[in-house]
PyMOL Python script that loads the backbone (N, CA, C, O; Angstrom):
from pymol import cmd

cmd.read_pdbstr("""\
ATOM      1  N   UNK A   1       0.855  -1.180   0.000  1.00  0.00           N
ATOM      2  CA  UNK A   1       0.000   0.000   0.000  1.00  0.00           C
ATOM      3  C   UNK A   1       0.897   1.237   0.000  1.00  0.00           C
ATOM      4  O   UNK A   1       1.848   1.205   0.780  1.00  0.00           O
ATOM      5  N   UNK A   2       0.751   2.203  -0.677  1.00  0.00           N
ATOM      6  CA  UNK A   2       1.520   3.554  -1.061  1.00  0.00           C
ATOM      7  C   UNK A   2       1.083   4.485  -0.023  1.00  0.00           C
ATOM      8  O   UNK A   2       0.123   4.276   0.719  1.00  0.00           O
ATOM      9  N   UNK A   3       1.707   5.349  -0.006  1.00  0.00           N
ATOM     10  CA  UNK A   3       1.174   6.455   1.243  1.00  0.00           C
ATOM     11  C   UNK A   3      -0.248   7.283   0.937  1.00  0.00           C
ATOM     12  O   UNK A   3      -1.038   7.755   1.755  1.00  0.00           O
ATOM     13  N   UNK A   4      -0.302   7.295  -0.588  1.00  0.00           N
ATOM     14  CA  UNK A   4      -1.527   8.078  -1.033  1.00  0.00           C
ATOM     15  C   UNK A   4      -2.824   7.222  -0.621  1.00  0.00           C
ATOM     16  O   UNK A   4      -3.909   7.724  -0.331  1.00  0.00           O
ATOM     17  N   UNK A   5      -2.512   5.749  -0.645  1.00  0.00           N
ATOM     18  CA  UNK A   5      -3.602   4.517  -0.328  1.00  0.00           C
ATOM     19  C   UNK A   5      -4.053   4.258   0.929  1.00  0.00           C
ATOM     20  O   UNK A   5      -5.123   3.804   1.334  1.00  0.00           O
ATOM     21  N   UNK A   6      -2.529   4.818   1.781  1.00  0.00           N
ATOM     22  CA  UNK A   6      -3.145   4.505   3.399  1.00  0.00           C
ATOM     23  C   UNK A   6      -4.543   5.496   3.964  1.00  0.00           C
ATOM     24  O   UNK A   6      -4.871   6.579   3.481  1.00  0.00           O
ATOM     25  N   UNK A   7      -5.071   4.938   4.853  1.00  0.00           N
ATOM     26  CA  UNK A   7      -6.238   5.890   5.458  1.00  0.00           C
ATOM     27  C   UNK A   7      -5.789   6.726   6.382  1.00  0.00           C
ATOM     28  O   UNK A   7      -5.100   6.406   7.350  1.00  0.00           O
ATOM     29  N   UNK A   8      -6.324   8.263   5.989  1.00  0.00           N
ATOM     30  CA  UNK A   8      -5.420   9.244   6.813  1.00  0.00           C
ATOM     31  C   UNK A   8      -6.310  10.295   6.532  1.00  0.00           C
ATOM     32  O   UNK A   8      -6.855  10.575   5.464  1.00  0.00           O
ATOM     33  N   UNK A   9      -6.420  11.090   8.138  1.00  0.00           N
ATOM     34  CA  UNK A   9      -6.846  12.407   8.491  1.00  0.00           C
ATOM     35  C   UNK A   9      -6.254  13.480   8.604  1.00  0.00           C
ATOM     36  O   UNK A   9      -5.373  13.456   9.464  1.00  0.00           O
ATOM     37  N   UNK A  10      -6.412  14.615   7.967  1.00  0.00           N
ATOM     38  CA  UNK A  10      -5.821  15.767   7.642  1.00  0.00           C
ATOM     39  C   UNK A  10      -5.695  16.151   9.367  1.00  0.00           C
ATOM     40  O   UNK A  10      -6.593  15.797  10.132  1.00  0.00           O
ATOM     41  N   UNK A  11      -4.457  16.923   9.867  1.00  0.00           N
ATOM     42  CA  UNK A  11      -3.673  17.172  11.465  1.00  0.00           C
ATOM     43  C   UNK A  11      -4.798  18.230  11.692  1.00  0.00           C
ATOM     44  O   UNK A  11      -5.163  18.081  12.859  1.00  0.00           O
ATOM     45  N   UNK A  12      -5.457  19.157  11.145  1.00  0.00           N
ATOM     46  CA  UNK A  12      -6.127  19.892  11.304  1.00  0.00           C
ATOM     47  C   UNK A  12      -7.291  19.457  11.785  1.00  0.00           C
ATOM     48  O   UNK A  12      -7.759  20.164  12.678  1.00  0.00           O
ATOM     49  N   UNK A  13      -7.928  18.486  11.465  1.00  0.00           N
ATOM     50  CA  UNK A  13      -8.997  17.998  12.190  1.00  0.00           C
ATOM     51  C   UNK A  13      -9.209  17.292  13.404  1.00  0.00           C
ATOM     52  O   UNK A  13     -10.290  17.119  13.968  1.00  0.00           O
ATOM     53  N   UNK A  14      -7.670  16.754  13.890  1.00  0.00           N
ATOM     54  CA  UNK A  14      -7.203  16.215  14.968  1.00  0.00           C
ATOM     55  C   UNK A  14      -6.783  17.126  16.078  1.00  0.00           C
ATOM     56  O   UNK A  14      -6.723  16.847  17.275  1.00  0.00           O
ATOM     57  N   UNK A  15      -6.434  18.531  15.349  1.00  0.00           N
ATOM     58  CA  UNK A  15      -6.135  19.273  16.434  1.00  0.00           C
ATOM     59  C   UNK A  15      -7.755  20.526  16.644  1.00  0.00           C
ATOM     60  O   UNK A  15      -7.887  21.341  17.557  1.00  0.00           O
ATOM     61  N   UNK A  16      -8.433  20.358  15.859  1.00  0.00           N
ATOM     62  CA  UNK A  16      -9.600  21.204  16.291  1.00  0.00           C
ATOM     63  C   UNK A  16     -10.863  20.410  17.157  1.00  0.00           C
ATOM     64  O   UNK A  16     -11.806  21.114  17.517  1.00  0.00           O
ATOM     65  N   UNK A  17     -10.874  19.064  17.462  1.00  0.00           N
ATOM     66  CA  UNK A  17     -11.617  18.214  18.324  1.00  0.00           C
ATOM     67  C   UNK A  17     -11.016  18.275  19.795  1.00  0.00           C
ATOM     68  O   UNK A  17     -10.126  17.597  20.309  1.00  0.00           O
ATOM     69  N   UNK A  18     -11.859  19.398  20.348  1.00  0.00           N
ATOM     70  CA  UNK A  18     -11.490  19.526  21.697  1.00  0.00           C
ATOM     71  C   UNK A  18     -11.827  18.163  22.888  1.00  0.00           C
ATOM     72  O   UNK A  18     -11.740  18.321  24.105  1.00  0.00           O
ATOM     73  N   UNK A  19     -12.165  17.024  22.306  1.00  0.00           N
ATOM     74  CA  UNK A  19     -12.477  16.091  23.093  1.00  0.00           C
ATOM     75  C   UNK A  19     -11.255  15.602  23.130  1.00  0.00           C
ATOM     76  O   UNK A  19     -10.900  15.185  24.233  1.00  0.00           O
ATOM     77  N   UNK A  20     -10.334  15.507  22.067  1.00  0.00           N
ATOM     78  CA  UNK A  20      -8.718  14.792  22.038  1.00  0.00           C
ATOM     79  C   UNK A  20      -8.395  16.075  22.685  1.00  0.00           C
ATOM     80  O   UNK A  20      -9.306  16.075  23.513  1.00  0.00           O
ATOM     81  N   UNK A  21      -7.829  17.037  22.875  1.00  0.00           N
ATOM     82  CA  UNK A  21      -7.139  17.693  24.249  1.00  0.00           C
ATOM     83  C   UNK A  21      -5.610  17.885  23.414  1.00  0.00           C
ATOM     84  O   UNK A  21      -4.488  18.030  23.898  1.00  0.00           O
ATOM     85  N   UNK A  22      -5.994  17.832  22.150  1.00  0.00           N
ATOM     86  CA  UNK A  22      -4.199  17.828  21.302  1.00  0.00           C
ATOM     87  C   UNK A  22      -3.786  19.598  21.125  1.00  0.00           C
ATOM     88  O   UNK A  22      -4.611  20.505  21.017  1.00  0.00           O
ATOM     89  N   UNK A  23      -2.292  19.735  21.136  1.00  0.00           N
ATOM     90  CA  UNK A  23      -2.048  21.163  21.198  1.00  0.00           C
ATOM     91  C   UNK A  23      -0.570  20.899  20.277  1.00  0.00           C
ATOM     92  O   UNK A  23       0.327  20.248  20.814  1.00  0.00           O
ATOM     93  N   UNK A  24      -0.398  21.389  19.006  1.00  0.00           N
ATOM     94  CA  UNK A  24       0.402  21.090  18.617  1.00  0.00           C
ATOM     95  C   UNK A  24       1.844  22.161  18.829  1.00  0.00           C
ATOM     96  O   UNK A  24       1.818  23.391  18.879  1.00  0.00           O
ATOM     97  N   UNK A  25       3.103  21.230  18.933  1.00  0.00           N
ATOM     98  CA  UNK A  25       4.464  21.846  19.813  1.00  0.00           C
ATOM     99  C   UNK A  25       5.459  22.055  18.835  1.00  0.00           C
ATOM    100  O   UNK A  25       6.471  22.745  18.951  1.00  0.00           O
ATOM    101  N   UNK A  26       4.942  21.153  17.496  1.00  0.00           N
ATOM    102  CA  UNK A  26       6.407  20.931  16.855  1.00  0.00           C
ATOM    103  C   UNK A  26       5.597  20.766  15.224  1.00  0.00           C
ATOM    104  O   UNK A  26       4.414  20.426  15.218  1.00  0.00           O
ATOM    105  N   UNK A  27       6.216  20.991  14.091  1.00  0.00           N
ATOM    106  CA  UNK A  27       5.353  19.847  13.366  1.00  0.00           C
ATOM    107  C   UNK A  27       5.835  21.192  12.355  1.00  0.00           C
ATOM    108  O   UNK A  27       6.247  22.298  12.707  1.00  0.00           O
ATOM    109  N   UNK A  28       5.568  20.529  10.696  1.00  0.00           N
ATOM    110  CA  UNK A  28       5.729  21.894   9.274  1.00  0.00           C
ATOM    111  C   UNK A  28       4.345  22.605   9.871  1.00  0.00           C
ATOM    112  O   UNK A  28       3.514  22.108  10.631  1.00  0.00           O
ATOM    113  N   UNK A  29       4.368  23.728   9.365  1.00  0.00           N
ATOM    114  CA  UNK A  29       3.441  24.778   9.251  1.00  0.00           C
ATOM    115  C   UNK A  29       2.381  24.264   8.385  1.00  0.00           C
ATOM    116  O   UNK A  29       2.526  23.138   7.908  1.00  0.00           O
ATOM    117  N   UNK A  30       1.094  25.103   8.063  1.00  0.00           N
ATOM    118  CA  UNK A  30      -0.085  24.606   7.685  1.00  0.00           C
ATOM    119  C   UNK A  30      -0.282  22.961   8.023  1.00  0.00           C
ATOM    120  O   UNK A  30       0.559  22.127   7.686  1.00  0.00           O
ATOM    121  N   UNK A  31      -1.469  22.647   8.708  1.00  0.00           N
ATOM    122  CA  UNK A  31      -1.827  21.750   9.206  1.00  0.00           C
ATOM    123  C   UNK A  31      -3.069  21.228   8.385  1.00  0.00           C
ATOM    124  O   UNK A  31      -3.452  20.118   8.756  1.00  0.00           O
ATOM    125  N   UNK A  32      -3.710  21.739   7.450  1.00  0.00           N
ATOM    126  CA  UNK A  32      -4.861  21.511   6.946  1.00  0.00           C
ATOM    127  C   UNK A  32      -3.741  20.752   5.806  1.00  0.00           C
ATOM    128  O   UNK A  32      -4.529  20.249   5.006  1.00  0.00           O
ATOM    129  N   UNK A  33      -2.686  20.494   5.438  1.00  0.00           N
ATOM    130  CA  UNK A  33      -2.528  20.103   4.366  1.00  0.00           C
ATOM    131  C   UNK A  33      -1.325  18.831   5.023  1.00  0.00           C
ATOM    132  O   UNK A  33      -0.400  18.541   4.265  1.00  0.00           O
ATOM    133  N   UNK A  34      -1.375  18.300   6.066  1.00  0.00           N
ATOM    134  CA  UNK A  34      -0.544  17.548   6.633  1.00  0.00           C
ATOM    135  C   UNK A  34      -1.677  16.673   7.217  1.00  0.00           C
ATOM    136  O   UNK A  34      -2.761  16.906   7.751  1.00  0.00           O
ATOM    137  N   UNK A  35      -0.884  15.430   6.850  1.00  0.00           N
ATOM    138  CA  UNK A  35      -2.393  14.000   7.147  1.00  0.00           C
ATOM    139  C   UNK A  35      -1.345  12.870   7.758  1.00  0.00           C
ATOM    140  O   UNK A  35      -0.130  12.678   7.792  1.00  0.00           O
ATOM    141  N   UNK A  36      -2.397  12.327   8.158  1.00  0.00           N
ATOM    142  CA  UNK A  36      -1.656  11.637   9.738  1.00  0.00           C
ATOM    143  C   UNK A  36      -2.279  10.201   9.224  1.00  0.00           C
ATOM    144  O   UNK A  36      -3.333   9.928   8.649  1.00  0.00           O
ATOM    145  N   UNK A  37      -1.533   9.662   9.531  1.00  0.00           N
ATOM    146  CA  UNK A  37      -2.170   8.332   8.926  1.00  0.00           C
ATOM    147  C   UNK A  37      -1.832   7.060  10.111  1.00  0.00           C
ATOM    148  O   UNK A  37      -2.240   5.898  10.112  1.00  0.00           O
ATOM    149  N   UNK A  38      -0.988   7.724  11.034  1.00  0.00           N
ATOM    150  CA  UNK A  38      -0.061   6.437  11.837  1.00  0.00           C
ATOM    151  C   UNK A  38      -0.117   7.281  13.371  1.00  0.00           C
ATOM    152  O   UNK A  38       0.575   8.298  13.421  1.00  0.00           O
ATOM    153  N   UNK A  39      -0.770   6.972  14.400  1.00  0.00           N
ATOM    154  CA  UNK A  39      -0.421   7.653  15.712  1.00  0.00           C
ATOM    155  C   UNK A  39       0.327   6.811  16.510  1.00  0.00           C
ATOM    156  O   UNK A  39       0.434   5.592  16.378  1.00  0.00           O
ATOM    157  N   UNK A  40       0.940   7.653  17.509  1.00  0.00           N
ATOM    158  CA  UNK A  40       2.275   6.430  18.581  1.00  0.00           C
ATOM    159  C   UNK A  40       2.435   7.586  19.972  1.00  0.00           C
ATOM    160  O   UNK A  40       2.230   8.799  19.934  1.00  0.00           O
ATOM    161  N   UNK A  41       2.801   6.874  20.981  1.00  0.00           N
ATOM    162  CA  UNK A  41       3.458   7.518  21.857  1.00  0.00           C
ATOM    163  C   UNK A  41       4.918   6.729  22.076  1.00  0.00           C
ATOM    164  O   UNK A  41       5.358   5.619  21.777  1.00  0.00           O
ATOM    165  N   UNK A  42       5.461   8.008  22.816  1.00  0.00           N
ATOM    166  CA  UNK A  42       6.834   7.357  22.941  1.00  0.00           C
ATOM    167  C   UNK A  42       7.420   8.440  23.942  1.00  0.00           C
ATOM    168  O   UNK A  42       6.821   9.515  23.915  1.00  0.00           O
ATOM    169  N   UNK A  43       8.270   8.362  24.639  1.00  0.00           N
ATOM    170  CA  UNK A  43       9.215   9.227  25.692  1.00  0.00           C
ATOM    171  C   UNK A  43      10.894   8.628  25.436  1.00  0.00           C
ATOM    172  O   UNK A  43      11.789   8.559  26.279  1.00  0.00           O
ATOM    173  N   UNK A  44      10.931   8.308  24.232  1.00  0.00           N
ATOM    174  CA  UNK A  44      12.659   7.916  23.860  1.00  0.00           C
ATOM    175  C   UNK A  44      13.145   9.261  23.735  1.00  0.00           C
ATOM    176  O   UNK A  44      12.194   9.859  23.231  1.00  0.00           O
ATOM    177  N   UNK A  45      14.260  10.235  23.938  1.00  0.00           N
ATOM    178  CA  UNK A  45      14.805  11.210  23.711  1.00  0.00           C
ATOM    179  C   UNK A  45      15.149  11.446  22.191  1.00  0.00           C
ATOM    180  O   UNK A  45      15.600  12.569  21.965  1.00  0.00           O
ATOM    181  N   UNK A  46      15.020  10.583  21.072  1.00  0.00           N
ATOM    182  CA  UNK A  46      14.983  10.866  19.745  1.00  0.00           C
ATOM    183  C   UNK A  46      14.483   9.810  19.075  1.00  0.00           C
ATOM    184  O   UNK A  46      15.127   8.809  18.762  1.00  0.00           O
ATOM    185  N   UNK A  47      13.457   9.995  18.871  1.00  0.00           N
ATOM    186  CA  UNK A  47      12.516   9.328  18.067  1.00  0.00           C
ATOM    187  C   UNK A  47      12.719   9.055  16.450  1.00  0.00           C
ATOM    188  O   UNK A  47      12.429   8.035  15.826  1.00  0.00           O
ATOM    189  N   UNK A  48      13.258  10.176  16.004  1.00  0.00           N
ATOM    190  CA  UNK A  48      13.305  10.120  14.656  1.00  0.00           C
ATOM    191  C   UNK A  48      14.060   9.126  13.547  1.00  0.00           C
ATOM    192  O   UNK A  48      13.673   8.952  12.392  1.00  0.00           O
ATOM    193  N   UNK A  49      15.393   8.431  14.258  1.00  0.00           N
ATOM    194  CA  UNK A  49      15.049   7.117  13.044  1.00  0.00           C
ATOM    195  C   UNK A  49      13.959   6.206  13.026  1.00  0.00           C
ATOM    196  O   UNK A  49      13.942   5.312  12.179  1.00  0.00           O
ATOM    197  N   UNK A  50      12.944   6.338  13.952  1.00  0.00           N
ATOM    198  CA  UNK A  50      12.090   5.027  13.450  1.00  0.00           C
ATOM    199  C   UNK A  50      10.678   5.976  12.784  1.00  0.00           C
ATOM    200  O   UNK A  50       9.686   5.431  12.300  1.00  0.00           O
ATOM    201  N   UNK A  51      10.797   6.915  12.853  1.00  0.00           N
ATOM    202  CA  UNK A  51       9.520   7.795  11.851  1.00  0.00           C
ATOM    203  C   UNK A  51      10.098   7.866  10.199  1.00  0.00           C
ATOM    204  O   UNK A  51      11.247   8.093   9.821  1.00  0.00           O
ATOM    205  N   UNK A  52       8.856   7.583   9.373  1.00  0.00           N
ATOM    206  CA  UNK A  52       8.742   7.649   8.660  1.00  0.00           C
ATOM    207  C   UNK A  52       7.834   8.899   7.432  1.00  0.00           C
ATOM    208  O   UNK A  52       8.021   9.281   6.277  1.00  0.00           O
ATOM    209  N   UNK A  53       7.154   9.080   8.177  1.00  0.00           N
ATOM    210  CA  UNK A  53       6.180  10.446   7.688  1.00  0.00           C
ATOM    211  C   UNK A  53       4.918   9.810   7.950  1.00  0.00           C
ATOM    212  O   UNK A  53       4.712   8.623   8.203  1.00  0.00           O
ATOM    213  N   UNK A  54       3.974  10.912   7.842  1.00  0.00           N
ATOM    214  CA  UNK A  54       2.832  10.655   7.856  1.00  0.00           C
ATOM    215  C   UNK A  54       1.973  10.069  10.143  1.00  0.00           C
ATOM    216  O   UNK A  54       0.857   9.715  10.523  1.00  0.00           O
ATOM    217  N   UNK A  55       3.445  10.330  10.963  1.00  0.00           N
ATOM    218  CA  UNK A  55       3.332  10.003  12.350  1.00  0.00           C
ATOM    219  C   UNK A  55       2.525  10.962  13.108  1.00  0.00           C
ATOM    220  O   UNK A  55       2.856  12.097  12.764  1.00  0.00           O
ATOM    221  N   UNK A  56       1.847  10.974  13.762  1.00  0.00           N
ATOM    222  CA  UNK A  56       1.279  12.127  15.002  1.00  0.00           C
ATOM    223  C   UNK A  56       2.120  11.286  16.264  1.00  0.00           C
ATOM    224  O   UNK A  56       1.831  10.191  16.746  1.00  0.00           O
ATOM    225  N   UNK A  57       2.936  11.943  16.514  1.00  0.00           N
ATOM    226  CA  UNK A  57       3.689  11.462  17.654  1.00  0.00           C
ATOM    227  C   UNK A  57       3.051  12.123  19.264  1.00  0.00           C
ATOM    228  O   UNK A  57       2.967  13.305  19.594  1.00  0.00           O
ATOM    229  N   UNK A  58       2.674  10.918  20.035  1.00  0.00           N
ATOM    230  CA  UNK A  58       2.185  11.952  21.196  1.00  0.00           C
ATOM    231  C   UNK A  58       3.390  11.930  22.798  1.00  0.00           C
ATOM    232  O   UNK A  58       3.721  10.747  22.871  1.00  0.00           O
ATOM    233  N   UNK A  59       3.918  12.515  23.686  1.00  0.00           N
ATOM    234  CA  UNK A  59       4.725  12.506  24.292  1.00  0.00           C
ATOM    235  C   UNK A  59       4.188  13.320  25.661  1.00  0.00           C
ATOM    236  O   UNK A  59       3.642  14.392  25.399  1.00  0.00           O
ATOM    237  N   UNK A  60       4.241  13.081  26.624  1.00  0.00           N
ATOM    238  CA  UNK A  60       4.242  13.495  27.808  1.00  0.00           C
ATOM    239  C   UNK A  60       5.145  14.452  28.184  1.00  0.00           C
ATOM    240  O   UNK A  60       5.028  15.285  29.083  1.00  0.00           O
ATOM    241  N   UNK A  61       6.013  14.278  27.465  1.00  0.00           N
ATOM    242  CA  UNK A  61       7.107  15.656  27.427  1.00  0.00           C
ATOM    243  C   UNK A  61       8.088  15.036  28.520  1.00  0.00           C
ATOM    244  O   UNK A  61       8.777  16.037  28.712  1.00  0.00           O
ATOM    245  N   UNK A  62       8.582  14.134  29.308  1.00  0.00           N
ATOM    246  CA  UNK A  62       9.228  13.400  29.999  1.00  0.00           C
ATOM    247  C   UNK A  62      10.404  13.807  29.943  1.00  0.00           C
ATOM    248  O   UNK A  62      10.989  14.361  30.875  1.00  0.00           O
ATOM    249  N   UNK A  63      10.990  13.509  28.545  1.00  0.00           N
ATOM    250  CA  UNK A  63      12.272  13.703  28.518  1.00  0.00           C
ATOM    251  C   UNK A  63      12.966  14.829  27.214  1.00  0.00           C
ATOM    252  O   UNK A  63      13.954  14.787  26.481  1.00  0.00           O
ATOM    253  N   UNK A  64      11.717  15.887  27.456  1.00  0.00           N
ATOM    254  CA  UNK A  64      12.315  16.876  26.609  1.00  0.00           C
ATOM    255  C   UNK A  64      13.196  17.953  27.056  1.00  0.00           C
ATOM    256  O   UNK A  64      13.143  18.051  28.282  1.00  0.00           O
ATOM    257  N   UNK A  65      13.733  18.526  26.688  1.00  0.00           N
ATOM    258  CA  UNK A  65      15.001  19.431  27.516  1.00  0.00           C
ATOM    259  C   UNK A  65      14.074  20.954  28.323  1.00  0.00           C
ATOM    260  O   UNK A  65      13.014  21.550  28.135  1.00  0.00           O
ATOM    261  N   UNK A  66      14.854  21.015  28.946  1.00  0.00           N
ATOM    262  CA  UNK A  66      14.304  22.180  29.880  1.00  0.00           C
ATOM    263  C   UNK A  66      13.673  23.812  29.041  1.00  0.00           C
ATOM    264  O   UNK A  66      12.891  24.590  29.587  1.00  0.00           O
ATOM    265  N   UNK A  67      14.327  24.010  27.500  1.00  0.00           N
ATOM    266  CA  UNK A  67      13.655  25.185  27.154  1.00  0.00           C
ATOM    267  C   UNK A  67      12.690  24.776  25.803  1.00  0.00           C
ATOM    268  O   UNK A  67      13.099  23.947  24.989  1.00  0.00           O
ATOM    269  N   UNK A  68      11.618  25.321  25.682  1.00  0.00           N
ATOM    270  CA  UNK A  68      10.741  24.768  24.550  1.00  0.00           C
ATOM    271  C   UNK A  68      11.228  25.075  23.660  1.00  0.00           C
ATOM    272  O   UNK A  68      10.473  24.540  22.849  1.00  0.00           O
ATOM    273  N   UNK A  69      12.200  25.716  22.890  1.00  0.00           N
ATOM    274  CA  UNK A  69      12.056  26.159  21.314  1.00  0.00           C
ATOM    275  C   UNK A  69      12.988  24.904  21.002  1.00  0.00           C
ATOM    276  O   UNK A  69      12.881  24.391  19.888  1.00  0.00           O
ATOM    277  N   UNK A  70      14.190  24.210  22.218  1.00  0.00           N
ATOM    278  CA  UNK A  70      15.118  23.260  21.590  1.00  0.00           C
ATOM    279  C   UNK A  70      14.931  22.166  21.723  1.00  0.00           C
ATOM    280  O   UNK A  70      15.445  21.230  21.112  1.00  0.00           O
ATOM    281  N   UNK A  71      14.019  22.151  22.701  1.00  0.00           N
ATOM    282  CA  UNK A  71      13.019  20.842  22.968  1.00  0.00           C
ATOM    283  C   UNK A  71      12.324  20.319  21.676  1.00  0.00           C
ATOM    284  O   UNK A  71      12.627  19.239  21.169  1.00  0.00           O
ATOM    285  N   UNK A  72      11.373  21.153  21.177  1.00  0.00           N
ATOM    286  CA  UNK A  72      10.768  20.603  20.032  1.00  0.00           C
ATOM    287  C   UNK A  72      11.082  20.986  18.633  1.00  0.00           C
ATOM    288  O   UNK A  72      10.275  20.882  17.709  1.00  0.00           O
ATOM    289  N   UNK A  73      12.800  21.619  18.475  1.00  0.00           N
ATOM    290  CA  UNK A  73      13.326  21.256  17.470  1.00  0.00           C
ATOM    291  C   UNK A  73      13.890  19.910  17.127  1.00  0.00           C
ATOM    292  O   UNK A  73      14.050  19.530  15.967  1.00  0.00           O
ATOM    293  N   UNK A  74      14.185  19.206  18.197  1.00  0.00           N
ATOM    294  CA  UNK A  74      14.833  17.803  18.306  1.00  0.00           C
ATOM    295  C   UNK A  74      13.529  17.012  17.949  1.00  0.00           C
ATOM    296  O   UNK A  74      13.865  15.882  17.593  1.00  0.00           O
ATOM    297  N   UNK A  75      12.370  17.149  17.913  1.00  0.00           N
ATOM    298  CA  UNK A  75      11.097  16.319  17.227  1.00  0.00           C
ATOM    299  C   UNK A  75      10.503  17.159  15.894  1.00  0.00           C
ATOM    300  O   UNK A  75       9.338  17.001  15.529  1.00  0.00           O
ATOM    301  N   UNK A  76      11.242  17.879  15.352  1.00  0.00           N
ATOM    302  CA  UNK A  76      10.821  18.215  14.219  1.00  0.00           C
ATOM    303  C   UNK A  76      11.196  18.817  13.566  1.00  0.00           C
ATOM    304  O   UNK A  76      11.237  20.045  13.491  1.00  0.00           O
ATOM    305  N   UNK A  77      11.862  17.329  12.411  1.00  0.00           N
ATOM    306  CA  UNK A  77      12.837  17.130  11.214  1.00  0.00           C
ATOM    307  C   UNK A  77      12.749  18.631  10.316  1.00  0.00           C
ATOM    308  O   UNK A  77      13.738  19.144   9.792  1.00  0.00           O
ATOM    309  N   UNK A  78      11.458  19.166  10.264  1.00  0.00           N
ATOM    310  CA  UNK A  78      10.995  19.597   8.643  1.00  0.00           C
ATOM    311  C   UNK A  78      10.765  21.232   8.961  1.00  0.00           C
ATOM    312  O   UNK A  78      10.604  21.959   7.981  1.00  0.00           O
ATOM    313  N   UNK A  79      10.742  21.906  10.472  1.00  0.00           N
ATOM    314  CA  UNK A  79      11.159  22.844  10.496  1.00  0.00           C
ATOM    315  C   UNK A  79      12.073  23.736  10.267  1.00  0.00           C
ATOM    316  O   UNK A  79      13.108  23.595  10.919  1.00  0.00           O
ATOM    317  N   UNK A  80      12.004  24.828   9.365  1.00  0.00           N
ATOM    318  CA  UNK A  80      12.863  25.659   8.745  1.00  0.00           C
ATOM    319  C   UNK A  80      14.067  26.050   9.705  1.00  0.00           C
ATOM    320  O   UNK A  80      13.854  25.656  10.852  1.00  0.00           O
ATOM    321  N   UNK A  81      15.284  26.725   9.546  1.00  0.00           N
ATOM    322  CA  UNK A  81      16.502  26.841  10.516  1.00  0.00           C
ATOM    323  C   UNK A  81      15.557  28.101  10.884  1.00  0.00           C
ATOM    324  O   UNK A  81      14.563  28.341  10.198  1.00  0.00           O
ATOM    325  N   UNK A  82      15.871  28.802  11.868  1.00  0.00           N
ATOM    326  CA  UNK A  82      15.305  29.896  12.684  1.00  0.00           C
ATOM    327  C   UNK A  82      16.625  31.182  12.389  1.00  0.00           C
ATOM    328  O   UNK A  82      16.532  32.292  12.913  1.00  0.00           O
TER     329      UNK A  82
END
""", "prot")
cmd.dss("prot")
cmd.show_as("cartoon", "prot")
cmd.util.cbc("prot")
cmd.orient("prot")
C-alpha cells in the first residue's frame, strides 16, 4: 500500500476536536494540508530514526530538555533553521 492509499486524516482535524485535548508543539506549518495516517506515543529522547512520515507522535514531554524552542526542534525534522 503507497502512502496516497493509506487511510489518513488531515492534522487539522485532529487538532480542532477539543475532546482529544491535542495542542500542537512541533510539526511543518499549515496543518490543513498535513495527514496523519499512523499515531504512537513514545518518551525515547529521539525518536526520529524510526519515523517515517505521515506520524502524530504523542509525548508526555518526559524527557524533553528544559527550554521549549530546543526541545521541540529535536522532534521536528521539517522545520525551517530559525
Amino acid at each position: 500500500m503507497t502512502e496516497s492509499e493509506q487511510p489518513s486524516v488531515p492534522l487539522s482535524t485532529l487538532l480542532a476536536d477539543p475532546a482529544l485535548g491535542l495542542r500542537r508543539i512541533a510539526g511543518p506549518a499549515g496543518e490543513h494540508r498535513v495527514r496523519v495516517s499512523t499515531v504512537g506515543t513514545t518518551e525515547i529522547e529521539d525518536p526520529t530514526p524510526y519515523l517515517v512520515g505521515g506520524e502524530l507522535l504523542l509525548t508526555a514531554g518526559v524527557r524533553l530538555l528544559s527550554t521549549r524552542r530546543a526541545s521541540t526542534r529535536t522532534y521536528d525534522r521539517s522545520s525551517p533553521p530559525e
